[in-house]
N, C-alpha and C positions, 0 to 999 in steps of 0.2 A: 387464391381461390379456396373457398370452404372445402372439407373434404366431404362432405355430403352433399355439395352442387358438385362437386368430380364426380363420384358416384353415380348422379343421377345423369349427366352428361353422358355416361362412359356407357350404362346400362341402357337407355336408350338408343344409342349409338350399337353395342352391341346389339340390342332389339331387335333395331332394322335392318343390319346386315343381317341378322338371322329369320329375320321375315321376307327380304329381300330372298334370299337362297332359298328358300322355302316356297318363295312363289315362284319362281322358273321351276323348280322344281313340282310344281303340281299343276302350276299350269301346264307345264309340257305334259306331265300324266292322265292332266281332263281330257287337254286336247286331242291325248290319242285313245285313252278310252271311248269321247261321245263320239270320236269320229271313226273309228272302228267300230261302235255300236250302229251308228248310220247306215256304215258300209254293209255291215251283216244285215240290217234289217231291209233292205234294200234287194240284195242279192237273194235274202231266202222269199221276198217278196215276190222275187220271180221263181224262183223253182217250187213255190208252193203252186205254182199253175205251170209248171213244167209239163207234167203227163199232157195236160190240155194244149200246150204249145208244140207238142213233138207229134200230136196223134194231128194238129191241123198241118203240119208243112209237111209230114206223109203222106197224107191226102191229098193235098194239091199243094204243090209249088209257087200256084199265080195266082191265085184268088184267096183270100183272107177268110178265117168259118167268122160264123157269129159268136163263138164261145172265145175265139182268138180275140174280134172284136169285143168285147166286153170285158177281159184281161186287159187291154190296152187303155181305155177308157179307162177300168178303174185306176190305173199305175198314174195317169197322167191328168188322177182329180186327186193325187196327194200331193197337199203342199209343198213337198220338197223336189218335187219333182218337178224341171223346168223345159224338159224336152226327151223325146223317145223316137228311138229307128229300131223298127223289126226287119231284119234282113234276111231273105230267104235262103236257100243253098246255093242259089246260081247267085246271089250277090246282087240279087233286086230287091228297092225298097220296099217290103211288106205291107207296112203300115207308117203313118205317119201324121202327125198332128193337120199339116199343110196337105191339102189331099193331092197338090198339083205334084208332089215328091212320091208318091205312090207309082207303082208300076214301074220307074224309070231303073236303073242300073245304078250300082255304088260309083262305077268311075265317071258317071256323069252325074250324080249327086255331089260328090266332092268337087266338083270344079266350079258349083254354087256354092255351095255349104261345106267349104274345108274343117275336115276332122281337127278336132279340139288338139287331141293326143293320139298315140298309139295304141290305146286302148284295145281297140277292135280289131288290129292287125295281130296284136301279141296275144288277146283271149284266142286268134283263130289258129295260130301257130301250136299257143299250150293246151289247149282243148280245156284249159281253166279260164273260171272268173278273172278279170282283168280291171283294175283301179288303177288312175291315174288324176292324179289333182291338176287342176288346169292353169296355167300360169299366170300369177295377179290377180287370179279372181277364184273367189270363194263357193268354185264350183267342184264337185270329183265328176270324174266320165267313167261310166262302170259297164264295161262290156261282159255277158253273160252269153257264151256257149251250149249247144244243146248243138247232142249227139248221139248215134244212134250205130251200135258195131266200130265207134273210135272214127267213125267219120260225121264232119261240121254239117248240121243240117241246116241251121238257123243261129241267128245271134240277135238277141235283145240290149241295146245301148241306151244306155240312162245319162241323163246331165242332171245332177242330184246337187242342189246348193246346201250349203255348209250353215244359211245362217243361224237355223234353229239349233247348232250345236253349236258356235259361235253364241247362240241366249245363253245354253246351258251351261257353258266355259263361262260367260260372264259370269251368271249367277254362282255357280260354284266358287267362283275366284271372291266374288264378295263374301262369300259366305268364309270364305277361309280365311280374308283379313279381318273381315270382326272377329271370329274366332280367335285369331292369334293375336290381337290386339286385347280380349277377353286374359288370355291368356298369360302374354305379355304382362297387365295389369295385375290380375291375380298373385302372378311367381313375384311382384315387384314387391307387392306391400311385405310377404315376410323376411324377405331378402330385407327392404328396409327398415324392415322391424329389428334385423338380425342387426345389421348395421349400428344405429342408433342406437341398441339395447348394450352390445358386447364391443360395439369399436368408440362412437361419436362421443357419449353420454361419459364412457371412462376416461376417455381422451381430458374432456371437459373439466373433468372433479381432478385428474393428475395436472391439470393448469390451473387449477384453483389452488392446489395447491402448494404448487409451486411457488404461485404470485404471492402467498401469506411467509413464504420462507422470508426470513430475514439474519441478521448479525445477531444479533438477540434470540433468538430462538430458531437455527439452522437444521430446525426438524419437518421433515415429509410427511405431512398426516394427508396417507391415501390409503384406501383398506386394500390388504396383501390381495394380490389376484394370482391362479395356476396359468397364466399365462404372458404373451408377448407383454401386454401393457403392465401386468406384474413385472415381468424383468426389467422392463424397462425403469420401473419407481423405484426396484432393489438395487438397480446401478446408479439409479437418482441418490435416494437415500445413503449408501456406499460412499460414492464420492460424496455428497455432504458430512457427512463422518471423518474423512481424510480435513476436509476444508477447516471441518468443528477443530480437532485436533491442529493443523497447523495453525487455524487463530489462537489456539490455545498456548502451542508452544512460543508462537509470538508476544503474545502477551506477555506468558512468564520470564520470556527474554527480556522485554521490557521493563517489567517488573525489576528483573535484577538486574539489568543495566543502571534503571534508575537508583535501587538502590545501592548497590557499586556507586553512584557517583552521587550519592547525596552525603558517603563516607567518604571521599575523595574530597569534595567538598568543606567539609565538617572537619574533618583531618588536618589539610592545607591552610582553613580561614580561623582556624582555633589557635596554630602556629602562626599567624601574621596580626592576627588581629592585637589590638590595647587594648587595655580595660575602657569602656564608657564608648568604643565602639558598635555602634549595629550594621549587620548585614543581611543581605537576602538576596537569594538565590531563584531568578523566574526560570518557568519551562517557557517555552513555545504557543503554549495555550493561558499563559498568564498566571499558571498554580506556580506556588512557592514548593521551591524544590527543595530549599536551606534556608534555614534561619539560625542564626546565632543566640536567638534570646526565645522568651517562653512567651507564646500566640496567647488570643485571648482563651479563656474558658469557654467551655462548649465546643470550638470548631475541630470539623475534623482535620489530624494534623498531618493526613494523605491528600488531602482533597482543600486545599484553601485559595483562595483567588486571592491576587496582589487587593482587587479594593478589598476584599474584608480584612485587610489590615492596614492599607493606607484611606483614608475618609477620605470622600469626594469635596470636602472642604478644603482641605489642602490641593488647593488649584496650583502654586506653583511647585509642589513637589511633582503632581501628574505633567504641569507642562518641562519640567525637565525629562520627565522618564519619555515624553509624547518626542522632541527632540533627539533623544538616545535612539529613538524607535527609528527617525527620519535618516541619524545618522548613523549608520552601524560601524562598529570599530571605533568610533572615537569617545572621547572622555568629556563626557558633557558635567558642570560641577554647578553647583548653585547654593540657597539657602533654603532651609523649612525648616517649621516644628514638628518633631517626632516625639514620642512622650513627654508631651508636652515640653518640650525644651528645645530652645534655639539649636538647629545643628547644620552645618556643613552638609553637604548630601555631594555625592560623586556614582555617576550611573555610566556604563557601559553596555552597548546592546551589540552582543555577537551572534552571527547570522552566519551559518555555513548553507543552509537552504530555506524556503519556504515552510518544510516540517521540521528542520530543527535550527531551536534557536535559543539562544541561553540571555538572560539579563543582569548584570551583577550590580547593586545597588546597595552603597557603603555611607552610613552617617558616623558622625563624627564630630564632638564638641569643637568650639572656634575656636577654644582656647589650644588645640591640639596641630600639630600640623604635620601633615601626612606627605610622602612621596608620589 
C-alpha cells in the first residue's frame, strides 16, 4: 500500500475517532446546558409571579384570584409546557387544566392521575425547587415551593417537554459536525502538503535514484538533505562506496590472477612447445588468454575473441572446438588450415564450473607428431 493512501487511511481514521470523542463530548455539554437553560427559565417563570402567587393562597385557601388565574393560563399557553397543578397548603388541587381535578385533594388526585416523579414530595420536604426527568420520555416534572416564615403554602408543578431542547441539541450537534469536518479538512490539506512536500515527493527522487544505480556507475545522485531521508541516501551512498571498492578489489584480483596465469601459461607452453607449433589459450567468455604467436594488427591484445582469430570459414576447426565444448576433459583431434597451412589441430575443454573454464587449442604441422 502507498504510503500516502496509509496516511490518508490513518488521518481519517484518526479524524473520526477524534470527532467521535468530540461529539459525546459536547453532546453531553449541549444537552446539559439547553436543559438546565429550560429548567431555569421555567422555574424563574414562576417566581417572576411569585409575590402574586403567595399574596392569593393568603388570601384564600379555596378559591383561586383572577391574577392566580391568569398566571396559570399564561404558563400553560407556552409551548413547552404540557401540563400544570397548583396545590394549595392543605394539599387541594388549586388549579388545573381539567376543571373536574380542581377542588378535590392530592390523595385522591393521585389515585387518577399518579405523580410522574417525586418531584412534589421532595420540593415539599426541601422547601426548594425540585427537577426530575421522567422516565422514557422526554418530559422533566418541576415542582416549585412557595413559602411564607419556612412554612409550604402552595406548590406549582410543571410537566415541561424536552423537545424544543432536543431541536436545539440537534442543531447544535450539526453545527459542530460541519464544523469539525470544516476543520478536519482544512488541518488535512497542510498536513498533506507537508507530507508530499518533505516525506512522498523525496521518498520518490531517492528511488529514482536508486533505480539509475548500476555496475557501471554505483553512484547516488540525490541532493544531500538535513535530515531522516538524508541519512538515510548517506548510508545508501556509504555502502555503495564499500560495494564500488569491493568490485574494484575484485576486479584487480582478477586482473592479476589473470595475469599470474597468462605467465603461467606462456612459461609452461614456451617450455613444451616445438618450433612450427601454435597455441592458444580461451577464458570462459571465449577471449584468448595465451597465445604463442603475434595476433593480427590492430586487435586489442586484452580483449580478443577466439573468432577474431579463427574465421567463420574454417567450419571444421569450429566443429572440433564445438565437440571439445560438448566434451569436456577429453582430447578431441582433427585437421584444418591455420595460416594458411594444412595442420593437425588437438583442443581440450576444461570446465571446473559454469564461470570458469579454460580451452587449450594446439596446431601442429602433419609432418610432426606429438604425445
Amino acid at each position: 500500500m502507498r504510503l500516502g493512501l496509509k496516511w490518508l487511511i490513518w488521518f481519517i481514521g484518526i479524524g473520526i475517532y477524534v470527532m467521535s470523542l468530540g461529539g459525546v463530548f459536547y453532546y453531553n455539554l449541549f444537552k446539559w446546558t439547553f436543559d438546565e437553560k429550560l429548567k431555569q427559565e421555567m422555574i424563574e417563570k414562576v417566581k417572576v409571579n411569585a409575590l402574586t402567587l403567595r399574596n392569593g393562597l393568603l388570601k384564600s385557601s379555596k378559591a383561586i384570584s383572577f391574577d392566580e388565574y391568569d398566571i396559570m393560563q399564561l404558563l400553560i399557553k407556552d409551548d413547552r409546557v404540557s401540563s400544570i397543578i397548583y396545590l394549595s397548603r392543605q394539599g387541594a388541587v388549586r388549579w388545573h387544566k381539567e376543571s373536574r381535578f380542581i377542588g378535590i385533594s392530592w390523595d385522591e388526585f393521585q389515585k387518577d392521575v399518579p405523580p410522574p416523579t417525586d418531584a412534589i414530595s421532595q420540593a415539599y420536604i426541601s422547601k426548594m425547587p425540585k427537577v426530575r426527568q421522567i422516565q422514557k420520555q422526554p418530559f422533566y416534572e418541576i415542582a416549585i415551593p412557595f413559602s411564607v416564615r419556612g412554612e409550604i403554602i402552595g406548590i406549582v408543578d410543571l410537566i415541561v417537554s424536552r423537545a424544543g431542547a432536543e431541536v436545539l441539541i440537534g442543531s447544535a450537534m450539526r453545527k459542530y459536525v460541519f464544523g469539525a469536518l470544516g476543520v478536519l479538512f482544512l488541518l488535512g490539506l497542510p498536513l498533506y502538503f507537508f507530507l508530499h512536500h518533505y516525506v512522498i515527493s523525496p521518498l520518490e527522487l531517492l528511488r529514482d535514484g536508486i533505480g539509475n544505480i548500476s555496475l557501471k556507475n554505483p553512484n547516488l545522485r540525490f541532493k544531500p538533505r538535513r535530515d531522516e531521508i538524508g541519512e538515510i541516501s548517506s548510508s545508501i551512498s556509504l555502502f555503495l562506496g564499500k560495494v564500488k571498492n569491493e568490485i574494484e578489489a575484485i576486479s584487480n584480483k582478477d586482473k592479476t590472477y589473470k595475469s599470474s596465469e597468462e605467465k603461467w601459461w606462456r612459461m609452461l607452453l614456451n617450455t613444451i612447445m616445438s618450433a612450427g607449433q601454435y597455441v592458444m589459450v580461451v577464458d570462459e567468455n571465449n577471449s584468448i588468454l595465451y597465445a604463442n604467436f603475434e595476433l593480427d594488427a590492430g586487435m586489442d591484445s586484452k580483449n580478443i575473441h577466439l573468432l577474431d582469430v579463427i574465421d567463420s570459414q574454417q567450419q571444421n576447426l569450429l566443429r572440433i572446438v564445438g565437440n571439445a565444448f560438448e566434451e569436456p576433459d577429453k582430447l578431441i583431434e582433427g585437421e584444418t588450415v591455420f595460416k594458411n597451412e594444412n595442420m593437425n589441430v588437438k583442443v581440450m575443454h576444461i570446465e571446473e564450473s559454469s564461470d570458469v573454464s579454460r580451452t587449450l587449442i594446439l596446431f601442429y604441422p602433419k609432418s610432426q607428431i606429438t604425445v
